[in-house]
N, C-alpha and C positions, 0 to 999 in steps of 0.2 A: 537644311534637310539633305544635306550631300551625304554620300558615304563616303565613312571618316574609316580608310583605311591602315590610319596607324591607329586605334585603340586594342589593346592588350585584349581586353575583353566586351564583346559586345553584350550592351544592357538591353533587354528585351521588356520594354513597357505592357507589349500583348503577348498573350499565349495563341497565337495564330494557325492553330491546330484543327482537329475537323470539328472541335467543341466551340471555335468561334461563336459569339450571335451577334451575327450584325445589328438585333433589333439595338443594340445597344449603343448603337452612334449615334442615335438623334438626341440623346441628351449628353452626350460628350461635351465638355467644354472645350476652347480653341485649343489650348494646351494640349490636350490628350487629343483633336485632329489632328495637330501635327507631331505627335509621337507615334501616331498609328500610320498614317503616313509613312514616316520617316521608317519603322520599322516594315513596311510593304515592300519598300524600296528594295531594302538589304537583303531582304528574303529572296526578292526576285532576282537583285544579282547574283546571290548565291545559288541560286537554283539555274538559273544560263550559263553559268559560269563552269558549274557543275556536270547539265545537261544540253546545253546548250538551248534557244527558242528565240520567238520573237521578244525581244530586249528593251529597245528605242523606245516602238511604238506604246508599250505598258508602261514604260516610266515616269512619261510623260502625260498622265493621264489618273493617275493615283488618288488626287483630290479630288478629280472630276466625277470618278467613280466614288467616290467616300463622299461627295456633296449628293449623288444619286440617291445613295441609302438614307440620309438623310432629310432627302422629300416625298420617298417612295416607298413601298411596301411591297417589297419583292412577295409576298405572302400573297400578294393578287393580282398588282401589277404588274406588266410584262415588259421586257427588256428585251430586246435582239439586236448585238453588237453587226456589225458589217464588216465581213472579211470572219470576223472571230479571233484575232491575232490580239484583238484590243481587250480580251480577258481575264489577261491574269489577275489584276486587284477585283476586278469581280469572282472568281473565282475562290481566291483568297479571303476572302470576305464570306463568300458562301458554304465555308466549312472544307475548301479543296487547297491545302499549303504546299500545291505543285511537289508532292515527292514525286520520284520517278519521272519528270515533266518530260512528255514526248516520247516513255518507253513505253513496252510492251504490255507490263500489268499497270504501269501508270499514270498519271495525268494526261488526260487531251490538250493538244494545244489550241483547241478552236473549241466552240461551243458546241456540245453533245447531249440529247435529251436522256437517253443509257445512262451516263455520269451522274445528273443529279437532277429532282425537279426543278431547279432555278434556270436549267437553261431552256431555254424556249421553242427554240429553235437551232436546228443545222445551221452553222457556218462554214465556209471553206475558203469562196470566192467573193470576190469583192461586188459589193453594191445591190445584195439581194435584200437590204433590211427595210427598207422605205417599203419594197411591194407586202414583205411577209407582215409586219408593224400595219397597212392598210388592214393585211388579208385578218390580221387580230382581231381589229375595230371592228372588223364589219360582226364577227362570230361575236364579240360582244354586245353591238348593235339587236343582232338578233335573235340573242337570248335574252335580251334585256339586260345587262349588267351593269355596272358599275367601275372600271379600273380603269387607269391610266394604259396606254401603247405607246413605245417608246422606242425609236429607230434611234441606234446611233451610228453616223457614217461618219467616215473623214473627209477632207476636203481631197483630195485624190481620188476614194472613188465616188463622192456625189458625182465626179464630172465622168462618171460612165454614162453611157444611154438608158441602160435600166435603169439608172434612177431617175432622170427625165420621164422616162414613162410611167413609172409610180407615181413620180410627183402632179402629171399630167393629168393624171385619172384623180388623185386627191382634189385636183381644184375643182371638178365636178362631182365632187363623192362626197353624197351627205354622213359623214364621219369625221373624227378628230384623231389626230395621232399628233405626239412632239417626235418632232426632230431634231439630233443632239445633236451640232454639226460642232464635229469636232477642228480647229482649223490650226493647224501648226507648220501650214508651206509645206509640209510633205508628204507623200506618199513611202516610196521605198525610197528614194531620190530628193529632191527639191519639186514639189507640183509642178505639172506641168499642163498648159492650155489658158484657153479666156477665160474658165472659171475663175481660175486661180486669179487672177485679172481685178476678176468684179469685187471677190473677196478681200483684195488688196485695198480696193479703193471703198469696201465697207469699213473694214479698219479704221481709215484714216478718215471716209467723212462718212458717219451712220447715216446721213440723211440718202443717200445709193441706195440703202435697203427698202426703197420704195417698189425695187423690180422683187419682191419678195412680198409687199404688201397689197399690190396691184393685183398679184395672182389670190387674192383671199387668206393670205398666209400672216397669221400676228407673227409679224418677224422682233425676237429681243437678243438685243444684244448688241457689241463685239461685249462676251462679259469674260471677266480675267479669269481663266482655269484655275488657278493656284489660292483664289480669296473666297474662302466659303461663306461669306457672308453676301458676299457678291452671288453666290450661286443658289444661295438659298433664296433670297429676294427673287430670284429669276426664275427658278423653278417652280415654287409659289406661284408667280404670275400665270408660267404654261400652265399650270395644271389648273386656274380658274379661265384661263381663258375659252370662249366659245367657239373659235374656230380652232383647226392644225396650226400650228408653231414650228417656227424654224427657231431653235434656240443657238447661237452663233456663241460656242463658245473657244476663245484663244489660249490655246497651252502653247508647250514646248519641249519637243520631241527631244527624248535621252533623257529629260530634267533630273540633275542629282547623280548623276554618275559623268565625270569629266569626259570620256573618252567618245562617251554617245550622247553626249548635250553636245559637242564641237564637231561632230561627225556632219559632211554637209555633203556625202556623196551615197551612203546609204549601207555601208560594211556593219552596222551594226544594227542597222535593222534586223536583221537576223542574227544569228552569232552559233556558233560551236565554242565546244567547252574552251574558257581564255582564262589567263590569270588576271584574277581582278586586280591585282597591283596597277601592271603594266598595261591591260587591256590587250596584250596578242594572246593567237589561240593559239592554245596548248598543241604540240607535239603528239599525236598516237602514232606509235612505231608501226602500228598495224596499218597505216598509210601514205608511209613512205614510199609505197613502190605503186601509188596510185598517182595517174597521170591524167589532167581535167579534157576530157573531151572537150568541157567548154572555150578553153583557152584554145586547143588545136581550130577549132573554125573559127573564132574570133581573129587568130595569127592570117590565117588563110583569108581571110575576107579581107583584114587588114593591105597584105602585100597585094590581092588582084584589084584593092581600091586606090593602091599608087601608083598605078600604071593605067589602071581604065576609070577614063572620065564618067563612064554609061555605067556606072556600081553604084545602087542605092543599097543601105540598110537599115531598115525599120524594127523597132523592136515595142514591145507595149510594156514599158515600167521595170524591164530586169535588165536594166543593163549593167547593173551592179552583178549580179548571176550571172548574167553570159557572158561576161569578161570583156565588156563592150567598152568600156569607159577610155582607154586609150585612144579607142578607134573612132569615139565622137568627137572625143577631143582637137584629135588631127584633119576630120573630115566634115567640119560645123556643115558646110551647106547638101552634103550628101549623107546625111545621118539622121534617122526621125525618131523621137522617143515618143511616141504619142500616148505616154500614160494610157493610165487604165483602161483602154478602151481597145479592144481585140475586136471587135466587127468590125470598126474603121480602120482598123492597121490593114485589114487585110482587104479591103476594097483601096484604099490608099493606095498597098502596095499593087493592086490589081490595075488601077489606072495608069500607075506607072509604066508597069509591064508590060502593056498594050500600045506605049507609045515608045518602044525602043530602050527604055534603060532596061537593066538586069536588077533583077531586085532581090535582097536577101532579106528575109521575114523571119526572125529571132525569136521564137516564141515557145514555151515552156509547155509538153503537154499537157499535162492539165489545161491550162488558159488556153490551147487549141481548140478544144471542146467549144469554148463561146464563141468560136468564128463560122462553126459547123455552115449555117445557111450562107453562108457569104463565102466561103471557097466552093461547094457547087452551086450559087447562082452566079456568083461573079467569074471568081477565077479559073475554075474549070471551066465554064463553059464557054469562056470568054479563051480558054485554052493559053491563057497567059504565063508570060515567060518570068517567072516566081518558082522562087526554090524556097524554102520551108526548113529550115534549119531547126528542128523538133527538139528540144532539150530538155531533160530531166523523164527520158523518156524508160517504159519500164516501171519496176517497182519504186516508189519513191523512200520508203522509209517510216522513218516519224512522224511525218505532217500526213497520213494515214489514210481515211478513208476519200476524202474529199480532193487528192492531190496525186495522187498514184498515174502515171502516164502508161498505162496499159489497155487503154480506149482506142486513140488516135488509130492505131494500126487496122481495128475490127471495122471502124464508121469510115476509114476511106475505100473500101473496098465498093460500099454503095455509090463512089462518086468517080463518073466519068474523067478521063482525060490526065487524072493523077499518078503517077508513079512512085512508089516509096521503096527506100533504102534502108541500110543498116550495117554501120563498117565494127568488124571487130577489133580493129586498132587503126592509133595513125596512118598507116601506110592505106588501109583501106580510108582511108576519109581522104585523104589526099587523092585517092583516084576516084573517087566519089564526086569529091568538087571541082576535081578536073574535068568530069564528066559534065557537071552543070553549067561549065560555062559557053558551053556550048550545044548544049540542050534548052531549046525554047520555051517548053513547054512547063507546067505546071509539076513540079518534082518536090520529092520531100528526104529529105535528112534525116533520120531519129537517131539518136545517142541518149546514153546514159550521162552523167556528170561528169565520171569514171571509168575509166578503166587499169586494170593490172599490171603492171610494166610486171614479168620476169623473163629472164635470160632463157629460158626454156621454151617461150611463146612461138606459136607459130608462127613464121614470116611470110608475108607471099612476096614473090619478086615477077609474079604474072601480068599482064596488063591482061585488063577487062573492059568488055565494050557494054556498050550501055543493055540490060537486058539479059546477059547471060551470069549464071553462077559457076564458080570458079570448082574445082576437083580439089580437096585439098589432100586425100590421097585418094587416088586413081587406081581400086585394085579391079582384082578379075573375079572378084565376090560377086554373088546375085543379092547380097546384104549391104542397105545403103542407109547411112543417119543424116539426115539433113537440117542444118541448125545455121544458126548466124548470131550477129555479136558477141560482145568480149566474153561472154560463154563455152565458146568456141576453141579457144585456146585451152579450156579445162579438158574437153570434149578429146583434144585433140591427143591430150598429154595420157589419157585415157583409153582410147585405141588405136593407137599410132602402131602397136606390135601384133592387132590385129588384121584379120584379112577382112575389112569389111571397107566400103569405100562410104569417104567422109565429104559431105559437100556442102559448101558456104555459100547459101543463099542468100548473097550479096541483095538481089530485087527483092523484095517480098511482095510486091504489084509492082506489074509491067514486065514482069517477068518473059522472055521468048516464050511461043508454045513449043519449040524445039527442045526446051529444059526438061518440059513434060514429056517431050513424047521418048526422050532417052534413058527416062525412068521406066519405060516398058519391059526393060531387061531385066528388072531387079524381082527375087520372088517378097521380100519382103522390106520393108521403109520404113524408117524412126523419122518422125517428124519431132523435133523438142524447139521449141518456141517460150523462154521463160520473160519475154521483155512484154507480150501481148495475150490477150486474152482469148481461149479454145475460138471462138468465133472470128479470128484474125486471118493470118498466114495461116493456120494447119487446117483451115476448116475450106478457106480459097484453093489451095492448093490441092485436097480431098478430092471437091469439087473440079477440079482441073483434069486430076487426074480420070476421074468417071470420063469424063467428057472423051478423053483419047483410049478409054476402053483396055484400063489397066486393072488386071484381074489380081493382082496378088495380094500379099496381107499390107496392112497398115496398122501404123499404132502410133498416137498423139500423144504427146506430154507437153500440154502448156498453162496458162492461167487458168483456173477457174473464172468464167462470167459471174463477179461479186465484187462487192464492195470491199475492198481488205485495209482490213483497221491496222495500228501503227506499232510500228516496232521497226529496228535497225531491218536494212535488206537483208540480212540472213538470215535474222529471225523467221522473217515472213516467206523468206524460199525456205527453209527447215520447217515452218506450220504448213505451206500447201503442198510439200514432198516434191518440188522445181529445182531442188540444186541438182549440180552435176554429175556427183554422185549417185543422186538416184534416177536421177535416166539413166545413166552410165547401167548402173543395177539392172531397172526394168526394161534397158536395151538388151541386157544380157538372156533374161527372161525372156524375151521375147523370141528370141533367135535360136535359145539351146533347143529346143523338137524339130529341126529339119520338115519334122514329117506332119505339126502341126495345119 
């Protein structure tokens, strides 16, 4: 079932187009499962390869989805994948052959009710499937009906909390749902925690799965992902049984394509467009002069964790993305990967913080969002010395509505004791976490993945003290635009020959009130904030300004507060009218009537 990439021409047994009908696998012979199979495969590398997407985690899972269809009847039955990352062959199966996968008019990479009726439910984040799969049963329960509910998680995120608390309420909840536990030792990475532990030692002696029947749960299984006769026996069984099921099934993550069945650190769990020969990604000339934020703080945390013993870095499951992996490597017993689970990283890192080490907390915005109660109960309040290294912050791209880190900035403004930043290139991050190592207190990082290296870029060679924003031209204008990250350098290239003064709000919270009160001089102020949403910086800042009893005009350009569906970042700053140009534009607007 591997792809055979020397055939002249590939044979295509299915027409896997939007005319697919799946009802048609349940009388498939084994032969024609694994021709369908095998041609799911191909499609999918060609479509990653292409567009890039989650890769690993769908290929290893092909049968398991093609044994689904053939116990179930998507026509009534309900299915909600966990994470959503795990949908391609269902997708593919449901009439959706991934064109455009992850662009602007096409395919989702996660499950979307908009897209098609087959999908059931939102996915984004990992380990919501057990509660929403309950939340199914019960609407069935009390309509009366009839159909199967059916959670499928992986073994990386069942070991989040939310799914302990689904699972919790299931052992007292008169309702049935199957649980497809998919277990393949990975998450993004190799699992990690005691879960993965228990599941190890189910493997190898099923009579363990007693802490699975003890809870009222018909536990079956370890059953082999790749033998559909194995799966069909099994699935048969969940669906006559009386109670919830945990159905324990073993794949193996990449299967069928060389480079992500041997992949054992997590690079191809995701993927940008790559040659499928060689497996390396493709070369766009249009990113050559992009330089990874994420590598610049991973380097930096790197070098202050060889010289200070008191450096903890915790991250929850990207250490693959934030360019970690060097730096666990060299620093095992000061390094936490705690998997999937973001409310514990971040009281973890809290506890620590409280007793004298310096703690670096690696976490993706989006998956910031599920720590929200535990950095103002814990960390803020507890006023601990954590710094929040925010990445992937801003618009995200592709992975669209459910992933976009343009949150973070607006929800820490409700939480005491926080401070947050924003460099628009190396040299700003460098003084940024020069600043943290010696600030106590509860601090946050946001960066993009990215940003622009060109020769034309603004440099600052200012030092900055914690609190103040930098002039980055200083005119004797009453005209003043106030913006921050690597947007800023567009900004810059844009009215450098005007008389307006340009200022890099380095703080976006904790900012001095000194900042503000020397805005009193200005008659009018562009606020462009394209990384956070209108309720963020420009709305704190509004607010700030009232407070010191500054009369003159203002004018916003930032996010719209909504959900923004997926397309490349420029797509989506050219759909909400955020690029630089058009502040640039609507700065100009704003300022031509003096007398306005």
């Amino acid at each position: 079932m591997s792809y055979n990439l020397n055939m002249k021409k590939r044979i295509r047994h299915f027409n896997l187009d939007e005319n697919f009908d799946f009802r048609e696998i349940k009388n498939m012979s084994l032969d024609e499962l694994k021709r369908l199979s095998s041609d799911i495969k191909n499609l999918i590398i060609d479509r990653c390869s292409e567009f890039g997407g989650h890769l690993s985690s769908n290929l290893g899972i092909i049968n398991l989805t093609i044994a689904l269809f053939r116990a179930f009847d998507f026509d009534k039955d309900k299915i909600i994948f966990d994470i959503g990352h795990y949908t391609y062959p269902y997708k593919i199966l449901t009439g959706r052959p991934l064109r455009n996968l992850r662009r602007e008019n096409g395919c989702d990479g996660f499950q979307k009710r908009s897209e098609s009726k087959y999908d059931f439910y939102d996915a984004g984040h990992s380990s919501t499937s057990i509660s929403a799969a309950v939340g199914f049963a019960k609407v069935r329960d009390l309509n009366k009906e009839n159909y199967s509910c059916i959670a499928f998680v992986g073994d990386g995120g069942i070991a989040n909390g939310l799914c302990f608390e689904a699972l919790n309420n299931l052992i007292v909840d008169n309702t049935k749902i199957i649980v497809v536990l998919n277990d393949n030792e990975m998450s993004i990475s190799p699992t990690i925690g005691g879960l993965s532990v228990i599941l190890k030692g189910i493997r190898k002696n099923p009579f363990a799965s007693i802490v699975f029947k003890d809870a009222n749960f018909e536990y079956i299984g370890p059953v082999d992902g790749d033998n559909f006769r194995q799966m069909q026996v099994a699935f048969n069984r969940a669906k006559k049984s009386k109670r919830s099921v945990i159905l324990h099934v073993k794949t193996l993550k990449g299967e069928g394509y060389k480079y992500a069945q041997e992949d054992q650190i997590g690079e191809f769990h995701f993927v940008n467009p790559f040659d499928k020969v060689t497996g390396r990604a493709l070369i766009n000339n249009a990113n050559l002069n992009r330089k990874s934020f994420s590598k610049v703080f991973a380097d930096l945390v790197d070098k202050e964790m060889e010289h200070n013993e008191k450096i903890i870095s915790i991250c929850p499951s990207t250490t693959v993305g934030a360019c970690l992996t060097d730096v666990f490597k060299k620093y095992p017993e000061r390094t936490f990967d705690c998997g999937i689970s973001e409310e514990h990283s971040a009281i973890f890192a809290n506890a620590l913080g409280i007793n004298n080490f310096k703690v670096y907390l690696f976490m993706y915005s989006t998956f910031l969002q599920r720590a929200y109660d535990e950095i103002i109960h814990d960390v803020a309040r507890m006023n601990s010395n954590v710094t929040f290294l925010i990445d992937r912050s801003g618009l995200i791209g592709p992975d669209g509505e459910t992933h976009q880190g343009i949150y973070d900035e607006s929800f820490f403004y409700s939480i005491p004791n926080v401070a947050i930043s924003m460099p628009h290139d190396e040299i700003d991050a460098i003084k940024l976490f020069n600043l943290s190592k010696t600030y106590f207190h509860p601090f946050g990082i946001r960066y993009p993945a990215f940003y622009k290296v060109n020769e034309d870029n603004y440099v600052s060679d200012k030092e900055i003290k914690f609190g103040e924003w930098e002039y980055v031209i200083d005119s004797s204008s009453d005209l003043a635009f106030i913006t921050f990250g690597p947007h800023l350098n567009d900004i810059y290239k844009l009215i450098k020959n005007k008389n307006v003064t340009l200022i890099n709000a380095l703080f976006l919270k904790g900012f001095n009130d000194s900042e503000v009160i020397k805005l009193n001089k200005f008659k009018k102020i562009y606020i462009y904030d394209p990384y956070g949403v209108e309720t963020g910086f420009s709305s704190h800042l509004l607010l700030k300004l009232n407070k010191v009893g500054f009369n003159g005009k203002v004018k916003i350009k930032a996010l719209p507060l909504s959900f923004i569906s997926k397309g490349t970042i420029e797509e989506q700053e050219k759909r909400l009218n955020v690029e630089p140009i058009d502040a640039y534009n609507d700065f100009l607007d704003f300022i031509k009537d003096e007398n306005n």
